[in-house]
C-alpha positions in Angstrom: -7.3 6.9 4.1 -9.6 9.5 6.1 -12.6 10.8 5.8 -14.4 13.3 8.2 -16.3 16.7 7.9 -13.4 19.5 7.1 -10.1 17.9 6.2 -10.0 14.2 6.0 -6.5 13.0 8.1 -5.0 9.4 7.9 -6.1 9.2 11.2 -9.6 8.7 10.5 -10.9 5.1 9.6 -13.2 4.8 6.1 -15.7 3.4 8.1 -16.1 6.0 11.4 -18.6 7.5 13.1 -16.5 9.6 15.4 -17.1 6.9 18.6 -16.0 4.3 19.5 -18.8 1.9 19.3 -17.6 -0.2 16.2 -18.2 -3.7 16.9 -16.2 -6.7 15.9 -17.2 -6.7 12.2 -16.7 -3.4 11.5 -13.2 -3.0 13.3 -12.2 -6.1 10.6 -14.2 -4.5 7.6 -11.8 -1.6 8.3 -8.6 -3.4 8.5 -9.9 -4.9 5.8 -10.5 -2.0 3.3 -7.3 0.3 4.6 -4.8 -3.2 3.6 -6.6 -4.8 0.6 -5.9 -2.5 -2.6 -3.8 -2.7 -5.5 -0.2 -4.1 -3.8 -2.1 -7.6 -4.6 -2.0 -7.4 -8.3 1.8 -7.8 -7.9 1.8 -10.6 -5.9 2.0 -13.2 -8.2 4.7 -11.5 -10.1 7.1 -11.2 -6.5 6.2 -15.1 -6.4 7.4 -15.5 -9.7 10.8 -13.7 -8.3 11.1 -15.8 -4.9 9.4 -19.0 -5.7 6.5 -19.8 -4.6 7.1 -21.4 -1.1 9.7 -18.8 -0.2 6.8 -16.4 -1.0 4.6 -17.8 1.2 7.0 -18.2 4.0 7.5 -14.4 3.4 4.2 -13.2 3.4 3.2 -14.7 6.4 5.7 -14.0 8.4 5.7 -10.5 7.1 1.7 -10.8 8.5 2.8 -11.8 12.1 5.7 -9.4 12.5 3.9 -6.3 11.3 0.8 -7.5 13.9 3.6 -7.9 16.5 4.3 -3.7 15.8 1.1 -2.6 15.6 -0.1 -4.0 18.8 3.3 -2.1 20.1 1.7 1.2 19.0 -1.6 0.2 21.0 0.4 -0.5 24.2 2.4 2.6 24.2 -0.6 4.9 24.1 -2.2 2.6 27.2 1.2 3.2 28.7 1.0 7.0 27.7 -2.5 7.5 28.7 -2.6 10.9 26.5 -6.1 11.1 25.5 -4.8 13.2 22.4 -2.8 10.7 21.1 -4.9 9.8 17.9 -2.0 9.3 15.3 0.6 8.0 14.6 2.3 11.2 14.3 1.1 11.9 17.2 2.2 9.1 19.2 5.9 10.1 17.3 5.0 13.6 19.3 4.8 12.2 22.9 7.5 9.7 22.7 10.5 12.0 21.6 8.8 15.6 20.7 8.7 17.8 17.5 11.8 15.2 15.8 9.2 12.0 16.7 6.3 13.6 15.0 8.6 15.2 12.1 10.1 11.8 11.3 6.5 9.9 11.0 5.8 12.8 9.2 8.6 12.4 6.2 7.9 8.9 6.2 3.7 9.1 5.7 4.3 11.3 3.1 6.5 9.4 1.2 4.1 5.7 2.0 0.8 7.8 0.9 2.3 9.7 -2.2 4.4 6.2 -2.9 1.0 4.5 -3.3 -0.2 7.3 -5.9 2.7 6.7 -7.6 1.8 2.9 -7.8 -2.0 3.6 -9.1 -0.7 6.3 -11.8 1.5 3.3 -12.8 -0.7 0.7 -12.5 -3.3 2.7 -14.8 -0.7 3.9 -17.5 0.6 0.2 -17.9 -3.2 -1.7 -18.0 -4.5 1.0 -20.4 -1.6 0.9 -23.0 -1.8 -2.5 -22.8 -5.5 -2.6 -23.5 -6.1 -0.1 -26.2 -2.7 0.6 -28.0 -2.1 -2.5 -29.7 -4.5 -1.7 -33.2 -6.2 1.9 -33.1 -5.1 4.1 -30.9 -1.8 3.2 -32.2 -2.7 5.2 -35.2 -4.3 8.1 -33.3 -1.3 8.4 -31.1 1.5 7.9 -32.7 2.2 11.4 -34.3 2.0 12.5 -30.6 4.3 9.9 -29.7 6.9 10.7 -31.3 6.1 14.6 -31.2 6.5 14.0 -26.9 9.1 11.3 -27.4 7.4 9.5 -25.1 5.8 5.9 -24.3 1.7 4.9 -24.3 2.1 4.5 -21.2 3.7 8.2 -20.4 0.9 9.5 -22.8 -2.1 8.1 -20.2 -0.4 9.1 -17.1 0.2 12.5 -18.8 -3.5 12.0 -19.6 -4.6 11.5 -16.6 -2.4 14.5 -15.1 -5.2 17.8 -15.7 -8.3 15.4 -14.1 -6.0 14.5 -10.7 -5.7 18.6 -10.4 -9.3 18.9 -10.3 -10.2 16.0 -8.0 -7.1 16.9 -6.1 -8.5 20.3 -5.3 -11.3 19.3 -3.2 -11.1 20.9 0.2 -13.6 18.2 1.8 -13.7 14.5 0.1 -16.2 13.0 2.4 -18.6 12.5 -0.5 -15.9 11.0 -2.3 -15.4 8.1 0.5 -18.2 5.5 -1.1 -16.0 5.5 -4.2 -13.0 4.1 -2.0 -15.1 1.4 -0.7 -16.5 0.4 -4.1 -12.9 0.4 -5.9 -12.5 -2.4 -2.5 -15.4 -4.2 -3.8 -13.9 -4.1 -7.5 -10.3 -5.1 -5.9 -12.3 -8.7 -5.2 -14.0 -8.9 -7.9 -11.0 -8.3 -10.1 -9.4 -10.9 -8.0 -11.8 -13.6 -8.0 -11.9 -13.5 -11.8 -7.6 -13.6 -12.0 -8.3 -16.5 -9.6 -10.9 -18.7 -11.6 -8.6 -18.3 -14.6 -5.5 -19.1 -13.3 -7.2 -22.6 -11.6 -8.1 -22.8 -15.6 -4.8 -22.3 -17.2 -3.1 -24.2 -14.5 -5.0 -27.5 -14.9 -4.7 -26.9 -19.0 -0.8 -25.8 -18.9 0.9 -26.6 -15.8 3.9 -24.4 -16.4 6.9 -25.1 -14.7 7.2 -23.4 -10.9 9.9 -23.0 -8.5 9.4 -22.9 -4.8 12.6 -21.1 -3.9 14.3 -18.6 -5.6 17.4 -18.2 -4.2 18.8 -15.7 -1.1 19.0 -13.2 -3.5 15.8 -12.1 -4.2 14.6 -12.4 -0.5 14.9 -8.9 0.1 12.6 -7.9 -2.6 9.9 -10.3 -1.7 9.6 -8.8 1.6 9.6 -5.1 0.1 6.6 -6.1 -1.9 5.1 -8.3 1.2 5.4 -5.0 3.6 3.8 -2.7 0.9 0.5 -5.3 0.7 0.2 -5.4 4.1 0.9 -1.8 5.2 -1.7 -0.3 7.4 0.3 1.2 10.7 -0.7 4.2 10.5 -4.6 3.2 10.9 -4.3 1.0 14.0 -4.2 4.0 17.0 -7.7 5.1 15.2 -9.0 1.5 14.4 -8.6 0.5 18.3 -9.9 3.9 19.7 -13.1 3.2 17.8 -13.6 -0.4 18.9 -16.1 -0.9 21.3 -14.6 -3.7 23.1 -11.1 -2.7 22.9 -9.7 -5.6 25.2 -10.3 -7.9 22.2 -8.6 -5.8 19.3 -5.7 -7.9 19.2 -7.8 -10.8 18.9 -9.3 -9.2 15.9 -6.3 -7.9 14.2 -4.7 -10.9 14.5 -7.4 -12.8 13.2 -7.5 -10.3 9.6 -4.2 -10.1 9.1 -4.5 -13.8 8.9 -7.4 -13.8 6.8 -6.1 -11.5 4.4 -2.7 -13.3 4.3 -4.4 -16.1 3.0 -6.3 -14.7 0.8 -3.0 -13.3 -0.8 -0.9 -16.2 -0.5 -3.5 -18.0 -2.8 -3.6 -15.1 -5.1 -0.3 -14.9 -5.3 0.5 -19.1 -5.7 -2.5 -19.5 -8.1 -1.2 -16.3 -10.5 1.9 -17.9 -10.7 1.3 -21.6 -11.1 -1.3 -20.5 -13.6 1.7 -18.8 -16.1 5.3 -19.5 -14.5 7.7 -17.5 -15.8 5.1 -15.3 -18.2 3.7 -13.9 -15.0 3.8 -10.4 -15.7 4.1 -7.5 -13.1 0.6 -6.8 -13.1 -1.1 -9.9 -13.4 -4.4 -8.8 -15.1 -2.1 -8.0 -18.2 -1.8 -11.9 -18.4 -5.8 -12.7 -18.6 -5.0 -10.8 -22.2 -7.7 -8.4 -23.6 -11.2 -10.2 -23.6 -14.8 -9.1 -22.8 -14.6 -10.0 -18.9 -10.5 -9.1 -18.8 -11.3 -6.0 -20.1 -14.1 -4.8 -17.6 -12.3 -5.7 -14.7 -8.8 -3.8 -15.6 -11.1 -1.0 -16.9 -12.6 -1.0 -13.2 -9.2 -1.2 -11.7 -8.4 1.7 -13.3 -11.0 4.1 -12.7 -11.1 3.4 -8.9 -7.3 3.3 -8.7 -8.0 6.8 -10.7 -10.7 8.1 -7.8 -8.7 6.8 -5.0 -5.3 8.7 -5.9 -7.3 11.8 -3.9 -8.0 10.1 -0.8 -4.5 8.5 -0.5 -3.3 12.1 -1.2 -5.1 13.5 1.3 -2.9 13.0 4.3 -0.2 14.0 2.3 -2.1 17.3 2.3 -2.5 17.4 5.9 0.9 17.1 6.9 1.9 19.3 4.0 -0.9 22.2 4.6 -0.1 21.7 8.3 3.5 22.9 8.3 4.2 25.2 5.6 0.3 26.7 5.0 -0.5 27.0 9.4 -3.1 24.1 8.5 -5.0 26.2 6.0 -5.9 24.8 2.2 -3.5 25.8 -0.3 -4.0 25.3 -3.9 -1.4 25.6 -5.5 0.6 23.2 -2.6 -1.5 20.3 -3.6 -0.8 21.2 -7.7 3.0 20.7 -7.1 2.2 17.3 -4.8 0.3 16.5 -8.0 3.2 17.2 -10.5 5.7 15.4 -8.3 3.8 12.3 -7.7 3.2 12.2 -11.6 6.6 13.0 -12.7 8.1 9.7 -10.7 5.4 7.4 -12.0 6.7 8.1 -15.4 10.2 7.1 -14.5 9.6 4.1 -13.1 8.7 1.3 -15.7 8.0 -0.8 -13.6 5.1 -2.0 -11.3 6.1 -4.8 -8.5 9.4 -3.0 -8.6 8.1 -0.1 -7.3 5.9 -2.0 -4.9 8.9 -3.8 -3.5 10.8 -0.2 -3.4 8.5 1.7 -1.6 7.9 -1.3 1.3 11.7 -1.6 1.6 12.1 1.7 2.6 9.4 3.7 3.5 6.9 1.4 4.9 9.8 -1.1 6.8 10.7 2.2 8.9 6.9 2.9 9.5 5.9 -1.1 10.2 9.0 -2.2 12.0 11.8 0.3 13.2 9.6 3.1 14.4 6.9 0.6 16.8 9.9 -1.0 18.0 12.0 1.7 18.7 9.2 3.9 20.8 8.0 0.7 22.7 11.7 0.1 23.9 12.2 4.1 24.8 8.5 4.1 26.7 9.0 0.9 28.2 13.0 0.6 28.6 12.5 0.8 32.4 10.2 -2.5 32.3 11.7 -4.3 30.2 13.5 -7.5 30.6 16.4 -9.1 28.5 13.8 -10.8 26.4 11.5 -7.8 25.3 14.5 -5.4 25.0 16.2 -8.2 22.6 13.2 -8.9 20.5 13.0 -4.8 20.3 16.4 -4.9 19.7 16.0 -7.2 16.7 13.3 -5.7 15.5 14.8 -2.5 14.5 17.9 -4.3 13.4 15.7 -6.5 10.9 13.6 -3.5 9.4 17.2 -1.5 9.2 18.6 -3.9 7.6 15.5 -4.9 5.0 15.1 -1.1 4.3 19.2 -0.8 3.2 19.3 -4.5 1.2 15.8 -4.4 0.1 16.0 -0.4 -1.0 19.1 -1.4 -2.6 17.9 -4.6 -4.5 14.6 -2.6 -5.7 16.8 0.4 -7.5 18.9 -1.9 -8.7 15.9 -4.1 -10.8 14.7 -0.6 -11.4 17.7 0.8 -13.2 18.4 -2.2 -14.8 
């Protein structure tokens, strides 16, 4: 997510100044805000699916491997030496022309609007389960049946008229401190899930499994790949770093952080309620005082956010159909698509796990792989064009089985 004077890109770190003098810290505070979002809230649930161990295995390896590929992106543009070369889209341009930047094109669109689709969810599912068990029942059920259609349908629908109006904003720059505070509600939301599932688990102790078979592999990596995705920010994150020799260092050291930080979120949801975890784990904590606040909070940041994840979406949209200018009615239509598919998919870590198979596997592990090999195929040995090699074959191969498996629990 972007944010600069004119039309915020998804090239443009939340944190930017427009040089490159961020420091250590800052470069991590940003990896840190562009990964950590809502994608955690259905760990627990994928854990549930793969086991716990399995899960962990998964997540962490995801971690490495998706470091591995964004450093790739880094060392083509130092191989390159394009000044210009500030996105990923346009890294996709200087490695194989207008078909390069077109095809990271398609595929930003769908990650970005596939997120939306996650929030608009996420806030339909969390809000009918909060209010619609005693008197908005009453108040909505006339409607209801009128609409033939869920609570849940009924607060995205609701939610439909306001995203037109926010979405409409040429310029969300003002709107960037709201990104950064639904981050700060993300932890808080988390620490609380996490003190009440070290509760429950030393009162209950549900059963747990720590492997749950072959089968379900594929999904828990679509779900790991969507928590984690953030290839699209690196090319900005290391142009801004002051010290740029030691950007590896400092990826690799918060993708580490923050797979530990998920790995015990996702262990602790679901040791804490076994095989009652549900999808989105808040809906467990049921509907008190504090339970209450914090999926209220979710929600209206999830609600501000949808924008800014748009926004790129815009770009690329206004870009090639509008010759770069703000249209309207363009982003209306974005708005109405986005909305229609969150009401057909019922269901949250489903959808995670679908959008990571296929969209964000491409982005995170076919697409590095595949420009490093055609920029550096003339240095490369056996070794580095192997491991390239396997690279795309693994994300080809996750994207088919785990696109595959994810419709599959969807329709079912």
């Amino acid at each position: 997510m972007g944010f600069e004077k004119g039309n915020a890109r998804e090239d443009t770190p939340l944190l930017g100044n427009g040089t490159p003098l961020s420091g250590h810290f800052k470069t991590f505070a940003n990896v840190f805000i562009a990964i950590v979002g809502a994608g955690v809230l259905g760990l627990p649930y994928a854990f549930k699916r793969t086991g716990w161990l399995m899960g962990l295995l998964t997540l962490f390896s995801v971690a490495a491997l998706l470091n591995h590929c964004m450093m790739l992106l880094v060392h083509i543009r130092r191989k390159l030496g394009v000044s210009n070369i500030g996105s990923f889209g346009d890294l996709g341009f200087a490695v194989s022309g207008p078909i390069g930047r077109f095809v990271v094109d398609i595929l930003i669109i769908l990650s970005q609007a596939g997120f939306c689709v996650g929030y608009l969810i996420f806030i339909g599912t969390t809000l009918a389960n909060l209010f619609n068990q005693t008197t908005t029942e009453t108040l909505s059920v006339s409607l209801r049946h009128l609409m033939a259609v869920s609570h849940k349908s009924l607060y995205i629908w609701g939610c439909f008229p306001f995203q037109l109006g926010l979405n409409s904003i040429k310029t969300l720059t003002h709107l960037a401190p709201l990104s950064i505070f639904a981050d700060v509600v993300d932890l808080g939301a988390m620490a609380v899930v996490i003190v009440e599932d070290v509760k429950i688990t030393v009162e209950q102790r549900p059963e747990v499994v720590a492997f749950g078979g072959l089968s379900v592999f594929f999904y828990g990596m679509g779900v790991s790949v969507y928590a984690f995705e953030i290839v699209g920010m690196v090319l900005p994150l290391e142009s801004e770093m002051k010290d740029k020799d030691k950007f590896g260092k400092v990826l690799a050291l918060s993708m580490l952080f923050i797979a530990v930080v998920y790995g015990a979120f996702g262990v602790l949801g679901y040791m804490a309620f076994g095989d009652e975890t549900m999808d989105i784990i808040t809906a467990n904590l049921g509907t008190g005082t504090v339970s209450s606040l914090v999926q209220l909070g979710l929600c209206i940041n999830l609600f501000f956010t949808f924008p800014l994840m748009m926004n790129p979406v815009y770009e690329i949209v206004e870009r090639r159909f509008w010759s770069g200018m703000y249209c309207i009615w363009l982003r209306w239509v974005l708005v109405l698509a986005v909305t229609l598919v969150a009401l057909l998919v019922p269901n949250f870590a489903d959808f995670l796990s679908l959008v990571g198979s296929s969209v964000c596997c491409a982005l995170g592990f076919v697409l590095p792989a595949l420009f490093h090999f055609m920029v550096f195929k003339e240095e490369l040995g056996w070794k580095q064009r192997a491991l390239d090699a396997g690279i795309v074959l693994l994300g080809v191969v996750l994207a088919v089985s785990g696109t595959w498996s994810s419709l599959s629990e969807i329709i079912n």
